[in-house]
PyMOL Python script that loads the backbone (N, CA, C, O; Angstrom):
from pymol import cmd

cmd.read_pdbstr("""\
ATOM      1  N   UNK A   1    -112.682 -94.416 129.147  1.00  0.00           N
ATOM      2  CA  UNK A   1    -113.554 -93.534 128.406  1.00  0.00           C
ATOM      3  C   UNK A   1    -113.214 -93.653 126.925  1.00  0.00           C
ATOM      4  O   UNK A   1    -112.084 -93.677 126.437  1.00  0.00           O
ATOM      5  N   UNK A   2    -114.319 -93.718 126.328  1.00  0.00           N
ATOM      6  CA  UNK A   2    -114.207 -94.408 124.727  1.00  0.00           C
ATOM      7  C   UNK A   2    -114.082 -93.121 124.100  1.00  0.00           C
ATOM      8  O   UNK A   2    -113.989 -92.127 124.821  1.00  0.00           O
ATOM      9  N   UNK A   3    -114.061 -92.960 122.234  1.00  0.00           N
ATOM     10  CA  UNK A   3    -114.799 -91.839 122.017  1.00  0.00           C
ATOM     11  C   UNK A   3    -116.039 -91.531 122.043  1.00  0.00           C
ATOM     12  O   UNK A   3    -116.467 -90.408 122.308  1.00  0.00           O
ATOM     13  N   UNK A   4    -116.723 -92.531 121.765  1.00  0.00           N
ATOM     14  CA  UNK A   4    -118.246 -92.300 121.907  1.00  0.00           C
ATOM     15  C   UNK A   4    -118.465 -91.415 123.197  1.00  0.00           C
ATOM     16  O   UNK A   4    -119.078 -90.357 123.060  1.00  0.00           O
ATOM     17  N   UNK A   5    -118.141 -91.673 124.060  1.00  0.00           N
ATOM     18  CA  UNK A   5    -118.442 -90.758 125.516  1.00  0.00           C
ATOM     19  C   UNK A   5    -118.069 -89.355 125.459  1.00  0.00           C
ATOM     20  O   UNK A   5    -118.809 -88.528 125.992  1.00  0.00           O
ATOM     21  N   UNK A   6    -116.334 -88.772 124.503  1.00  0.00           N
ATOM     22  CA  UNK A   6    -116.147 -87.831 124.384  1.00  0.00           C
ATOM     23  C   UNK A   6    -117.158 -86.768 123.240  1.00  0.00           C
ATOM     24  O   UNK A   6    -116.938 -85.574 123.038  1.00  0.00           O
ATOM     25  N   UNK A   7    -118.054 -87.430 122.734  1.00  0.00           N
ATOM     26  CA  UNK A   7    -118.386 -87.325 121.880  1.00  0.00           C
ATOM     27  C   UNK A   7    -119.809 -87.048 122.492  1.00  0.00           C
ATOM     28  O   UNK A   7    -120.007 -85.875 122.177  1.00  0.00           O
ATOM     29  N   UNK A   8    -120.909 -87.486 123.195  1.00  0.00           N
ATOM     30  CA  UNK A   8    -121.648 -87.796 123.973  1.00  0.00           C
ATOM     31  C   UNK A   8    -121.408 -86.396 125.194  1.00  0.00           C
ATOM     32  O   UNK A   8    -122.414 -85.862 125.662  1.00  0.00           O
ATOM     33  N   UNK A   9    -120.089 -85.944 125.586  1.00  0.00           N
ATOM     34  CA  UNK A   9    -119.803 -84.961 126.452  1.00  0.00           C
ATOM     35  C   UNK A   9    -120.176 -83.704 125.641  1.00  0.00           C
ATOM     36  O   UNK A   9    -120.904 -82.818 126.088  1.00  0.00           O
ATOM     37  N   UNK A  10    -119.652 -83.695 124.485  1.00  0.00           N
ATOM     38  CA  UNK A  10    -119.365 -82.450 123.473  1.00  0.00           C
ATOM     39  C   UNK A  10    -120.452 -82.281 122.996  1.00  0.00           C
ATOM     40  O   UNK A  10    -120.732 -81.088 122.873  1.00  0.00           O
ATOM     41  N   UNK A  11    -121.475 -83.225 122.545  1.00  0.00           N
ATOM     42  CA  UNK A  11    -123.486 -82.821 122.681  1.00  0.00           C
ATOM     43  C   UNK A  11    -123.721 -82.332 123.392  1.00  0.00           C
ATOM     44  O   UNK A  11    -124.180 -81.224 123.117  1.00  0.00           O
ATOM     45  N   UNK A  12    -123.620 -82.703 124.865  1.00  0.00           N
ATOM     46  CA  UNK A  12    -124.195 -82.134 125.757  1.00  0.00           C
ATOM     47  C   UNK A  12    -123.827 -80.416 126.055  1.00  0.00           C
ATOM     48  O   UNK A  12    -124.680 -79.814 126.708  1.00  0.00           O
ATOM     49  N   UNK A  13    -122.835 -79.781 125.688  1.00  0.00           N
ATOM     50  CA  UNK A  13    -122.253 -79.045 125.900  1.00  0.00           C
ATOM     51  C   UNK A  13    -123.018 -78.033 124.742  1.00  0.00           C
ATOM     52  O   UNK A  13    -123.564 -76.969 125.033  1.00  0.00           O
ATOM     53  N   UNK A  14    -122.915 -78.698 123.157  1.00  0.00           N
ATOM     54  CA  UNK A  14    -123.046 -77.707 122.511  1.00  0.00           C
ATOM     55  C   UNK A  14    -125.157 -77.620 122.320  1.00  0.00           C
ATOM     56  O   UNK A  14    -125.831 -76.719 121.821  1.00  0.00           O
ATOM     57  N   UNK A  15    -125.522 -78.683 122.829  1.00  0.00           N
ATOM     58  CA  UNK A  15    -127.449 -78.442 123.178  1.00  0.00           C
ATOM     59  C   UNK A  15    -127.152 -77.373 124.295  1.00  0.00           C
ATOM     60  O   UNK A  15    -127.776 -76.315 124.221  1.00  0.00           O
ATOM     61  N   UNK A  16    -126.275 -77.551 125.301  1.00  0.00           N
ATOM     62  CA  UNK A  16    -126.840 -77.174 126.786  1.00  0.00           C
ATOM     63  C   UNK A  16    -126.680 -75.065 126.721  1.00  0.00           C
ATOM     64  O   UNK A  16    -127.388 -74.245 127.306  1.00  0.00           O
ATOM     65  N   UNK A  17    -125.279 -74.782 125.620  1.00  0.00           N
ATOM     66  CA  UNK A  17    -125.049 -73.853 125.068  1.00  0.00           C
ATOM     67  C   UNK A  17    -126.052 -72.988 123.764  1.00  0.00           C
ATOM     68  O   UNK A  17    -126.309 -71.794 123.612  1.00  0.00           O
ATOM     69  N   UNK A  18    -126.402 -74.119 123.039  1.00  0.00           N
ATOM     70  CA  UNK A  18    -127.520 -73.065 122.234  1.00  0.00           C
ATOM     71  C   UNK A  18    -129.049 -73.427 122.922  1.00  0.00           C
ATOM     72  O   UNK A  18    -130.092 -73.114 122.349  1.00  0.00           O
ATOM     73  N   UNK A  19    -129.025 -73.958 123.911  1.00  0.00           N
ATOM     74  CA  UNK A  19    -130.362 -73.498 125.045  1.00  0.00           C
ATOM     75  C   UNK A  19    -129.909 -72.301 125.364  1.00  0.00           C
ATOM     76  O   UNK A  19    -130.388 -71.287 124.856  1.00  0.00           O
ATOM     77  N   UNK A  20    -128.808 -72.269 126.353  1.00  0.00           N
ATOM     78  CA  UNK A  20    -128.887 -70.735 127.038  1.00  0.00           C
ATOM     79  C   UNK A  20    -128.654 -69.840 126.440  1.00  0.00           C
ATOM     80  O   UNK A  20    -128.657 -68.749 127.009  1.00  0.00           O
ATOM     81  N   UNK A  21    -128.343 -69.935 124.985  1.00  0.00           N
ATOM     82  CA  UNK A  21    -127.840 -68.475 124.417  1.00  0.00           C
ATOM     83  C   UNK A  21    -129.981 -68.087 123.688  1.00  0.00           C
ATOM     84  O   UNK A  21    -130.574 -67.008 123.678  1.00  0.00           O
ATOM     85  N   UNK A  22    -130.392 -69.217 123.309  1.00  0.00           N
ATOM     86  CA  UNK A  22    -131.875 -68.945 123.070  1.00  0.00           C
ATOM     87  C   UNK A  22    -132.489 -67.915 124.216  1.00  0.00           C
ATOM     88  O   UNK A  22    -133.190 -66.911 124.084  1.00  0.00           O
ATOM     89  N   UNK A  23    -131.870 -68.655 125.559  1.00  0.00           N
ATOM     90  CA  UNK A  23    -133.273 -67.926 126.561  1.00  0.00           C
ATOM     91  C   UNK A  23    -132.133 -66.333 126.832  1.00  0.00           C
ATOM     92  O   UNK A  23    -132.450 -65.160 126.630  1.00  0.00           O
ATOM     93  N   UNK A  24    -130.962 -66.818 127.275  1.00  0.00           N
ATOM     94  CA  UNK A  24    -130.399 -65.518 127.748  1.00  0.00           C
ATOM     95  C   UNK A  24    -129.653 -64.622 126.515  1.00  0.00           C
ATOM     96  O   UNK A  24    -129.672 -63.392 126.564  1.00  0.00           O
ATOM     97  N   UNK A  25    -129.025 -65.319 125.456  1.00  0.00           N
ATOM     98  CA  UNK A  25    -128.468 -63.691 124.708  1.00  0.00           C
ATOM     99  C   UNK A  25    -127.081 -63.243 125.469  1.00  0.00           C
ATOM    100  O   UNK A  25    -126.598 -62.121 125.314  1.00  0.00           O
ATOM    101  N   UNK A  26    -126.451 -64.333 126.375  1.00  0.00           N
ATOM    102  CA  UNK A  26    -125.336 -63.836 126.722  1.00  0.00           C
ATOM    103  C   UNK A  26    -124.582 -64.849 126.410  1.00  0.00           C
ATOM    104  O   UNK A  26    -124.999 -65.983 126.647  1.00  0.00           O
ATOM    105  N   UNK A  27    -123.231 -64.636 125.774  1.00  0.00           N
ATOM    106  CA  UNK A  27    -122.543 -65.959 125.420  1.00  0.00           C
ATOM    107  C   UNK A  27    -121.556 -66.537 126.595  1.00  0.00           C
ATOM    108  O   UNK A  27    -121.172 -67.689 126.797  1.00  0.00           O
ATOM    109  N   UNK A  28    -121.252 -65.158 127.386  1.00  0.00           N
ATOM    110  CA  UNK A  28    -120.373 -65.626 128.893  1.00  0.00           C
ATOM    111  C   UNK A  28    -121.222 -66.586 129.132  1.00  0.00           C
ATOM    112  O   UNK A  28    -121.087 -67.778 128.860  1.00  0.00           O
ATOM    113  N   UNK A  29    -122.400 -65.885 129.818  1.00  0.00           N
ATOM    114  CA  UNK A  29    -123.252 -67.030 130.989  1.00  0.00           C
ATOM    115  C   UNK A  29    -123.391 -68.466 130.361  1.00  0.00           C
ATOM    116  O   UNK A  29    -123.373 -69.463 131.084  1.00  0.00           O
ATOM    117  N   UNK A  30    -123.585 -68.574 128.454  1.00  0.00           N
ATOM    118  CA  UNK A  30    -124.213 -69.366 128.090  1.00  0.00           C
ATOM    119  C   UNK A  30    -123.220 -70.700 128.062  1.00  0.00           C
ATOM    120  O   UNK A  30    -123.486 -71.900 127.990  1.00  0.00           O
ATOM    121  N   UNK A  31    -121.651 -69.799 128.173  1.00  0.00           N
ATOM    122  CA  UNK A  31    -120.716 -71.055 127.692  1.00  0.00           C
ATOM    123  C   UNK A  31    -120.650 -71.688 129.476  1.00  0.00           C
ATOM    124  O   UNK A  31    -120.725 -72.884 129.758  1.00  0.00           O
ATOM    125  N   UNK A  32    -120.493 -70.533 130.520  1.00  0.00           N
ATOM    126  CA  UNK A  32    -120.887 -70.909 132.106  1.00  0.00           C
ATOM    127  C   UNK A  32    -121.886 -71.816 131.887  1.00  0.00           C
ATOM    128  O   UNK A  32    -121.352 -72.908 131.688  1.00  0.00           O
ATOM    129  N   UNK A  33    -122.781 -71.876 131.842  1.00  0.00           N
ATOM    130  CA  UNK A  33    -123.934 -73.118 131.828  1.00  0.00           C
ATOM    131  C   UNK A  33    -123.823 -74.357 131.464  1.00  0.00           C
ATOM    132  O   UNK A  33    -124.031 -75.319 132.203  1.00  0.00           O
ATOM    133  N   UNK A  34    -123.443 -74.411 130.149  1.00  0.00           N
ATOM    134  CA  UNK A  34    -122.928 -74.838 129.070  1.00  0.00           C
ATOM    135  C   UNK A  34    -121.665 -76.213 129.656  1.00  0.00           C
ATOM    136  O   UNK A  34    -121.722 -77.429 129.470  1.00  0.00           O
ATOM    137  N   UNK A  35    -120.788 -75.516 130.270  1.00  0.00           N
ATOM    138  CA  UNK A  35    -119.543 -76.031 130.626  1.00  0.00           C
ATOM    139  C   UNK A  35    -120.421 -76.747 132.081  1.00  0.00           C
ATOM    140  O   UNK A  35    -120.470 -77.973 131.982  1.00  0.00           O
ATOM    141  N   UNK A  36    -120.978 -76.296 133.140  1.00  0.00           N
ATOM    142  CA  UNK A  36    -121.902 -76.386 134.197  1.00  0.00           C
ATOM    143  C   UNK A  36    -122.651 -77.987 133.785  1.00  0.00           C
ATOM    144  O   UNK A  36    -122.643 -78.996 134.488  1.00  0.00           O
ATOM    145  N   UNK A  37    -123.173 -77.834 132.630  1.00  0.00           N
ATOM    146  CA  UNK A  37    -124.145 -79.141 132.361  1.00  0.00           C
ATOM    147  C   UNK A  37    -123.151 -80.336 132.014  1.00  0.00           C
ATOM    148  O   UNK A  37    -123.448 -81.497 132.295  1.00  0.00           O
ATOM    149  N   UNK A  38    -121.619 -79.896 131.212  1.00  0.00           N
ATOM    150  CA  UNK A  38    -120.757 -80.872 131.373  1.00  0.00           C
ATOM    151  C   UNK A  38    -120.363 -81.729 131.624  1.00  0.00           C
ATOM    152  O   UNK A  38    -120.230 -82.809 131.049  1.00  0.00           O
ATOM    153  N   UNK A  39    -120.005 -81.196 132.946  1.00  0.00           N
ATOM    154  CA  UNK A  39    -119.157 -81.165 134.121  1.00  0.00           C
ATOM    155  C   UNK A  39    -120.336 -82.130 134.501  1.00  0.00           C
ATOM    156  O   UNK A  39    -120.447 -83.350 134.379  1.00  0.00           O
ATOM    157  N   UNK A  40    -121.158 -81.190 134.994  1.00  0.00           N
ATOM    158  CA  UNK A  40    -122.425 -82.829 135.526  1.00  0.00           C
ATOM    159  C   UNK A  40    -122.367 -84.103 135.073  1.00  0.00           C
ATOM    160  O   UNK A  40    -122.347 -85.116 135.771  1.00  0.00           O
ATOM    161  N   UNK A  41    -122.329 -84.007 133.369  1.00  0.00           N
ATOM    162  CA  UNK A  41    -122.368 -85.105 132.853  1.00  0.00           C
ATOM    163  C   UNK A  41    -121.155 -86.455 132.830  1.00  0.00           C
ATOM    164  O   UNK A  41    -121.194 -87.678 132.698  1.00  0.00           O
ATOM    165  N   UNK A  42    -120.211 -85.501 133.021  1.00  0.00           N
ATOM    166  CA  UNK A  42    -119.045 -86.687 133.377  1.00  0.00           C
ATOM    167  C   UNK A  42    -118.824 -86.893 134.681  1.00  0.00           C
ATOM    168  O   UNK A  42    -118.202 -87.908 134.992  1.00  0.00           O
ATOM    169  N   UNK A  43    -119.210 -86.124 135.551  1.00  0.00           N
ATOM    170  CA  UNK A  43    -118.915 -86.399 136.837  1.00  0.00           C
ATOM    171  C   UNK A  43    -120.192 -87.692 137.169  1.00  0.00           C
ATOM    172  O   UNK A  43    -119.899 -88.603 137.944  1.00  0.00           O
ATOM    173  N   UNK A  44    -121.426 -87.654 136.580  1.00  0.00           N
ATOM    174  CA  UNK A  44    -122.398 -88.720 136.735  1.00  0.00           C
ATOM    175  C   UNK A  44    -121.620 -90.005 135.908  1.00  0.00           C
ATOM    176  O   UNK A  44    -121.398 -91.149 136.304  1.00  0.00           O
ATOM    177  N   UNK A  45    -121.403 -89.569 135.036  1.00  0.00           N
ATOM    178  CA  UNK A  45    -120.332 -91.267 133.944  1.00  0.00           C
ATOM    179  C   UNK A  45    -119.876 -91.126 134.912  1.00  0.00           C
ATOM    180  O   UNK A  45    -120.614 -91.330 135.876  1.00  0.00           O
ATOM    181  N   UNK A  46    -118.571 -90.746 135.160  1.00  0.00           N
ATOM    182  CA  UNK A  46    -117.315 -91.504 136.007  1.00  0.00           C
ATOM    183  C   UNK A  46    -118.298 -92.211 137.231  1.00  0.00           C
ATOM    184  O   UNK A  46    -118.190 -93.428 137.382  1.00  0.00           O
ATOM    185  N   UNK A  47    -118.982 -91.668 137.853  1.00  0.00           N
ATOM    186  CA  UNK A  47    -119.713 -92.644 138.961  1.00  0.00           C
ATOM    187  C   UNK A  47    -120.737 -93.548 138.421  1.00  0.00           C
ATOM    188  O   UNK A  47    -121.549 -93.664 139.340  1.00  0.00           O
ATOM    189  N   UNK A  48    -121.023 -94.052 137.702  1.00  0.00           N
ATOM    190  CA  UNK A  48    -121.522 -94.817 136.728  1.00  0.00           C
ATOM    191  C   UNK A  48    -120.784 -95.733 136.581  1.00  0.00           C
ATOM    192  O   UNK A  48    -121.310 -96.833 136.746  1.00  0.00           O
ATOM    193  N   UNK A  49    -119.191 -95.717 136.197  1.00  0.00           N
ATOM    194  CA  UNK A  49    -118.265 -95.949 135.964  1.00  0.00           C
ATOM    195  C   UNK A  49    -117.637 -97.231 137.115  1.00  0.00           C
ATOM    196  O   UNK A  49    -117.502 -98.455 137.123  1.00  0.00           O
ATOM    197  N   UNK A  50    -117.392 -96.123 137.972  1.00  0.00           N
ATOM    198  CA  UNK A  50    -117.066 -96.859 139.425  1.00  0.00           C
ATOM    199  C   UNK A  50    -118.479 -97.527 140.265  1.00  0.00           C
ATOM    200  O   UNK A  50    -118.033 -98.246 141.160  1.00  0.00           O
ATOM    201  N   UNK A  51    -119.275 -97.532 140.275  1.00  0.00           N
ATOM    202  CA  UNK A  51    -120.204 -98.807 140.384  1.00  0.00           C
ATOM    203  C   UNK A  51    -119.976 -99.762 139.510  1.00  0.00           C
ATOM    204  O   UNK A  51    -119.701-100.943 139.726  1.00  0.00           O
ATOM    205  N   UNK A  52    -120.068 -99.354 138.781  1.00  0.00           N
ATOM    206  CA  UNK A  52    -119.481-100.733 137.628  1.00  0.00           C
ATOM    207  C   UNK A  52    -118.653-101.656 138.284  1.00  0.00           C
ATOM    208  O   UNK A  52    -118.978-102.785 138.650  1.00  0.00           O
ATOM    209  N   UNK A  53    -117.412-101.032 138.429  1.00  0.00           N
ATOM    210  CA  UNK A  53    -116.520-101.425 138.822  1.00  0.00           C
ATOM    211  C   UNK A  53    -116.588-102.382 140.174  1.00  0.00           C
ATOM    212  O   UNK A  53    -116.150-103.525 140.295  1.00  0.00           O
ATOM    213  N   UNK A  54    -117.230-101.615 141.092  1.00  0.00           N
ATOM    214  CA  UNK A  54    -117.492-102.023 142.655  1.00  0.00           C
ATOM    215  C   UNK A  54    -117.865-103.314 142.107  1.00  0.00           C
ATOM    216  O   UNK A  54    -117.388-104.397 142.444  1.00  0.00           O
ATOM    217  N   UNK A  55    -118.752-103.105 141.238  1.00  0.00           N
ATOM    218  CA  UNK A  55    -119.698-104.859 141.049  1.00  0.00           C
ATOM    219  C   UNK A  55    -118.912-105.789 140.522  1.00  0.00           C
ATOM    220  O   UNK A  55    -119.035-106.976 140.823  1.00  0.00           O
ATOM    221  N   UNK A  56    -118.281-105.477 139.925  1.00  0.00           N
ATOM    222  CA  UNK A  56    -117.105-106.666 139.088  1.00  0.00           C
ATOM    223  C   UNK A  56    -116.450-106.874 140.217  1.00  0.00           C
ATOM    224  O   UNK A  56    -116.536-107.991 140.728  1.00  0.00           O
ATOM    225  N   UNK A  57    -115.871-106.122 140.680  1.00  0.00           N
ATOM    226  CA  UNK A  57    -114.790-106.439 142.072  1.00  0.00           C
ATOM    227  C   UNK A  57    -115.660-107.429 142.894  1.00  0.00           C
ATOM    228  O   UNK A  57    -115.370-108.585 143.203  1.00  0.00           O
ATOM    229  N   UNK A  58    -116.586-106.856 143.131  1.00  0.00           N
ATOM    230  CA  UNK A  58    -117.788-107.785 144.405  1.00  0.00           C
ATOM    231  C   UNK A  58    -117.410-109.196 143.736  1.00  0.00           C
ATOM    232  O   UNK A  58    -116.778-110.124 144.242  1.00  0.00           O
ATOM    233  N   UNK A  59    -117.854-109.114 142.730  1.00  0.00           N
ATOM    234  CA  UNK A  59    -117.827-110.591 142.087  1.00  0.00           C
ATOM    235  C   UNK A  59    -117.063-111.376 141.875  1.00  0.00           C
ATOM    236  O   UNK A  59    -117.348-112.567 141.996  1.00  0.00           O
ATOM    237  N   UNK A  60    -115.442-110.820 141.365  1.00  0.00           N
ATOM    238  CA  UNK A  60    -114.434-111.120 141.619  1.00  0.00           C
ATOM    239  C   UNK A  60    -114.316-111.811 143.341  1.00  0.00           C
ATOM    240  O   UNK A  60    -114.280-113.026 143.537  1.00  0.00           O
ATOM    241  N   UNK A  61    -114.274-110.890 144.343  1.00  0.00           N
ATOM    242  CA  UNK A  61    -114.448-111.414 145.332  1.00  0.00           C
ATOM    243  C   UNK A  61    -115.238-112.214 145.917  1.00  0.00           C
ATOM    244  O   UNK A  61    -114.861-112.757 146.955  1.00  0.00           O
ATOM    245  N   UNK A  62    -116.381-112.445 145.443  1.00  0.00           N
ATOM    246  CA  UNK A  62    -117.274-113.766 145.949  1.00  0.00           C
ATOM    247  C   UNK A  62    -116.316-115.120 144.901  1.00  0.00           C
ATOM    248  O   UNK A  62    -115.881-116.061 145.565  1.00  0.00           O
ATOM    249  N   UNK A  63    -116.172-115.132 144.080  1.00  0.00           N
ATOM    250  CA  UNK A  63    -115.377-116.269 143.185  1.00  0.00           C
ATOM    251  C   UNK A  63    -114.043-116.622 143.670  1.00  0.00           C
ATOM    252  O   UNK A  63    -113.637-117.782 143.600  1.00  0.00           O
ATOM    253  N   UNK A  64    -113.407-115.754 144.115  1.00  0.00           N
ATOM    254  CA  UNK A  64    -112.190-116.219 144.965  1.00  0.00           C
ATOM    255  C   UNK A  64    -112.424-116.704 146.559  1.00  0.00           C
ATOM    256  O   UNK A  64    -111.607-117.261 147.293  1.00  0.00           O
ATOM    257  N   UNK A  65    -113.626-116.360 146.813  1.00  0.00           N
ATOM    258  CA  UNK A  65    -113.922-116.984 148.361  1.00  0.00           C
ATOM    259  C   UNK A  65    -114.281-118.121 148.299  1.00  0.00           C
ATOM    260  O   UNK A  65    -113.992-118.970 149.142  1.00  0.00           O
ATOM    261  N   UNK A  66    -115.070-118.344 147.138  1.00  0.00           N
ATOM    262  CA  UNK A  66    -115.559-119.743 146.623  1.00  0.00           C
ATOM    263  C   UNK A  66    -114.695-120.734 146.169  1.00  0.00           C
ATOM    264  O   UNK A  66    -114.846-121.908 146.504  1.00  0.00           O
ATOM    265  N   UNK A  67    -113.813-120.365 145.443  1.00  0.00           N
ATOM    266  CA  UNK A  67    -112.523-121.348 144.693  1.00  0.00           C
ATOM    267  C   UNK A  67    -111.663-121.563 146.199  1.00  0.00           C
ATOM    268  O   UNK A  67    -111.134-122.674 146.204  1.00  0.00           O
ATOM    269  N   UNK A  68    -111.410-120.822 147.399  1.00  0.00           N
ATOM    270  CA  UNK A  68    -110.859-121.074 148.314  1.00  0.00           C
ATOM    271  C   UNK A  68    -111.377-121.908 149.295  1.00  0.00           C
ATOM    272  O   UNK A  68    -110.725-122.697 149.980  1.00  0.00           O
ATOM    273  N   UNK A  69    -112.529-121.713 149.337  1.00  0.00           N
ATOM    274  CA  UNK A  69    -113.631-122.623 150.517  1.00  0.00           C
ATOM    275  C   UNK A  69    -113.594-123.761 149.473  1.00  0.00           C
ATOM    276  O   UNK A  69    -113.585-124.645 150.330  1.00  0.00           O
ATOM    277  N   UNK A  70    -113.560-124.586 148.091  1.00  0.00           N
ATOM    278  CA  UNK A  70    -113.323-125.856 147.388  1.00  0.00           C
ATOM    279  C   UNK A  70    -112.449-126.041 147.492  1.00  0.00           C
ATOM    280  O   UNK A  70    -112.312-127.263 147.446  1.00  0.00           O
ATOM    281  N   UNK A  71    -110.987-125.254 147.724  1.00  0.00           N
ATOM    282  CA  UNK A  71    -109.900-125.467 147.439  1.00  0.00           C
ATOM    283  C   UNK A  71    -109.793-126.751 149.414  1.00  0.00           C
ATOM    284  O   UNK A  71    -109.435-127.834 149.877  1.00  0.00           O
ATOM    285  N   UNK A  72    -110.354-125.580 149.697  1.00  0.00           N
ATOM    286  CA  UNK A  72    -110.217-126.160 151.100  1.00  0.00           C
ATOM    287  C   UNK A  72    -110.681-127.603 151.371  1.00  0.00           C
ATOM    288  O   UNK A  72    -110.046-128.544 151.847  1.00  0.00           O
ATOM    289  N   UNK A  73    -112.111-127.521 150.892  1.00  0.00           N
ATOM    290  CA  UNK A  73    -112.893-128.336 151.389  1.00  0.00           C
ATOM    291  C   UNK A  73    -112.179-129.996 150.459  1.00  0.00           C
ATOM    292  O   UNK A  73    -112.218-131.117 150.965  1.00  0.00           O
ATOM    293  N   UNK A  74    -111.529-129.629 148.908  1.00  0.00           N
ATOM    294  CA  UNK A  74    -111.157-131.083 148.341  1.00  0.00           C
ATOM    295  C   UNK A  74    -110.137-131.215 149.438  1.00  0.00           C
ATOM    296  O   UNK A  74    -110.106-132.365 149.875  1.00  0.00           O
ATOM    297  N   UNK A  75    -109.100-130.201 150.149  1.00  0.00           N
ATOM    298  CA  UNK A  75    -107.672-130.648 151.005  1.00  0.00           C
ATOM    299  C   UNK A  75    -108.505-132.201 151.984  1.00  0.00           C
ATOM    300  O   UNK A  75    -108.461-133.428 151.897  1.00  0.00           O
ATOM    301  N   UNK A  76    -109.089-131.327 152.722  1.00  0.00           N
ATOM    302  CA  UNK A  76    -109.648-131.698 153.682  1.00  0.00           C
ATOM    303  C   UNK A  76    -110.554-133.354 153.279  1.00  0.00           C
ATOM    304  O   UNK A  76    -110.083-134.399 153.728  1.00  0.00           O
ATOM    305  N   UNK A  77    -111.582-133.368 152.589  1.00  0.00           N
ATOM    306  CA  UNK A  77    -112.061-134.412 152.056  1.00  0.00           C
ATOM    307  C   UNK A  77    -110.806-135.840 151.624  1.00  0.00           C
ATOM    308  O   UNK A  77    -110.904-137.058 151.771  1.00  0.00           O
ATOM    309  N   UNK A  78    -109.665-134.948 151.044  1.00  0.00           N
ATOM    310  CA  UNK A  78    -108.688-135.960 150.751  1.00  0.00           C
ATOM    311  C   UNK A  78    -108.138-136.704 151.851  1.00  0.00           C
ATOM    312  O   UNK A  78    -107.999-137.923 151.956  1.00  0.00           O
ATOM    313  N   UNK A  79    -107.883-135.894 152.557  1.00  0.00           N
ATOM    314  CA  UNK A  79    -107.057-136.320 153.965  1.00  0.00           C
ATOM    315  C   UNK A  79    -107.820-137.021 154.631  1.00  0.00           C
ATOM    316  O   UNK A  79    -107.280-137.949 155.232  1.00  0.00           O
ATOM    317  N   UNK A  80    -109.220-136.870 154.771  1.00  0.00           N
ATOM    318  CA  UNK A  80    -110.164-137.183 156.075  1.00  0.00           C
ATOM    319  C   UNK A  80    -110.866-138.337 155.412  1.00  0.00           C
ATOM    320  O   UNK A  80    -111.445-139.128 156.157  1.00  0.00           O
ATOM    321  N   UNK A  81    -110.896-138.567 153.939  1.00  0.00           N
ATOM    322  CA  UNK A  81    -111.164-140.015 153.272  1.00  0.00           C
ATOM    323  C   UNK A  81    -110.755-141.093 153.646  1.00  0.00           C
ATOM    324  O   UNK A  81    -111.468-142.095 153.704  1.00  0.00           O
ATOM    325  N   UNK A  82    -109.212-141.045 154.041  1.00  0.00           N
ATOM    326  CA  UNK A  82    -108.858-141.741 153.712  1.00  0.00           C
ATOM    327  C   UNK A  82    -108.496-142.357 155.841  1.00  0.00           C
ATOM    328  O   UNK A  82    -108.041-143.362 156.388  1.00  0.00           O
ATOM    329  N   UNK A  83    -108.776-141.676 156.071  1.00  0.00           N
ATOM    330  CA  UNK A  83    -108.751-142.170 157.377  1.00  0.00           C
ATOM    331  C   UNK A  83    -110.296-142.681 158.095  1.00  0.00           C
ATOM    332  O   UNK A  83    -110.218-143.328 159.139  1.00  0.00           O
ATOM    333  N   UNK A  84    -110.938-142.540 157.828  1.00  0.00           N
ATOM    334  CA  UNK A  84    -112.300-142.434 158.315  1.00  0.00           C
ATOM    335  C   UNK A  84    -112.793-144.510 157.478  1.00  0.00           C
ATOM    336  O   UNK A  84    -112.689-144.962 156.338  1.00  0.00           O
ATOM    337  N   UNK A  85    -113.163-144.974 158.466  1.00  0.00           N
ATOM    338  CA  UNK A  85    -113.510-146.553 158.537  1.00  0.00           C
ATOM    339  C   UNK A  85    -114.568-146.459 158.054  1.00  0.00           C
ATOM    340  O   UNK A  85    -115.262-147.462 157.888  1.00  0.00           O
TER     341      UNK A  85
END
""", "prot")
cmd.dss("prot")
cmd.show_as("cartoon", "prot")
cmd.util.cbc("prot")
cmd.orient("prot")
């Protein structure tokens, strides 16, 4: 998490706060809300976050299955070259 994101959290917080103090006039409920729309918002990044992630990994893992199935396949080609009439 960069600053831009902490920064991006702390908007959301202080729009989501002078909305509710506009409609309701209560500053409890408004900072409750307020903190409420937050909380949403990083809990949606962080899973944002970790898909990300999943996909790099995926990919990571298809590239190492691949470098292993060549790794294999030059063993094999070497050995079986050289016997084969």
């Amino acid at each position: 998490m960069d600053n831009k994101f902490f920064q991006e959290a702390t908007n959301a917080y202080i729009v989501a706060y002078n909305t509710a103090m506009e409609q309701m006039r209560n500053p409890n409920a408004a900072a409750q809300i307020a903190m409420s729309v937050t909380m949403a918002y990083i809990a949606a990044a962080k899973a944002e976050m970790r898909q990300k992630e999943r996909e790099q990994n995926m990919g990571l893992g298809i590239l190492s299955v691949l470098a292993a199935a060549a790794a294999k396949r030059d063993g094999q080609d070497d050995g079986g070259g050289s016997e084969k009439k």
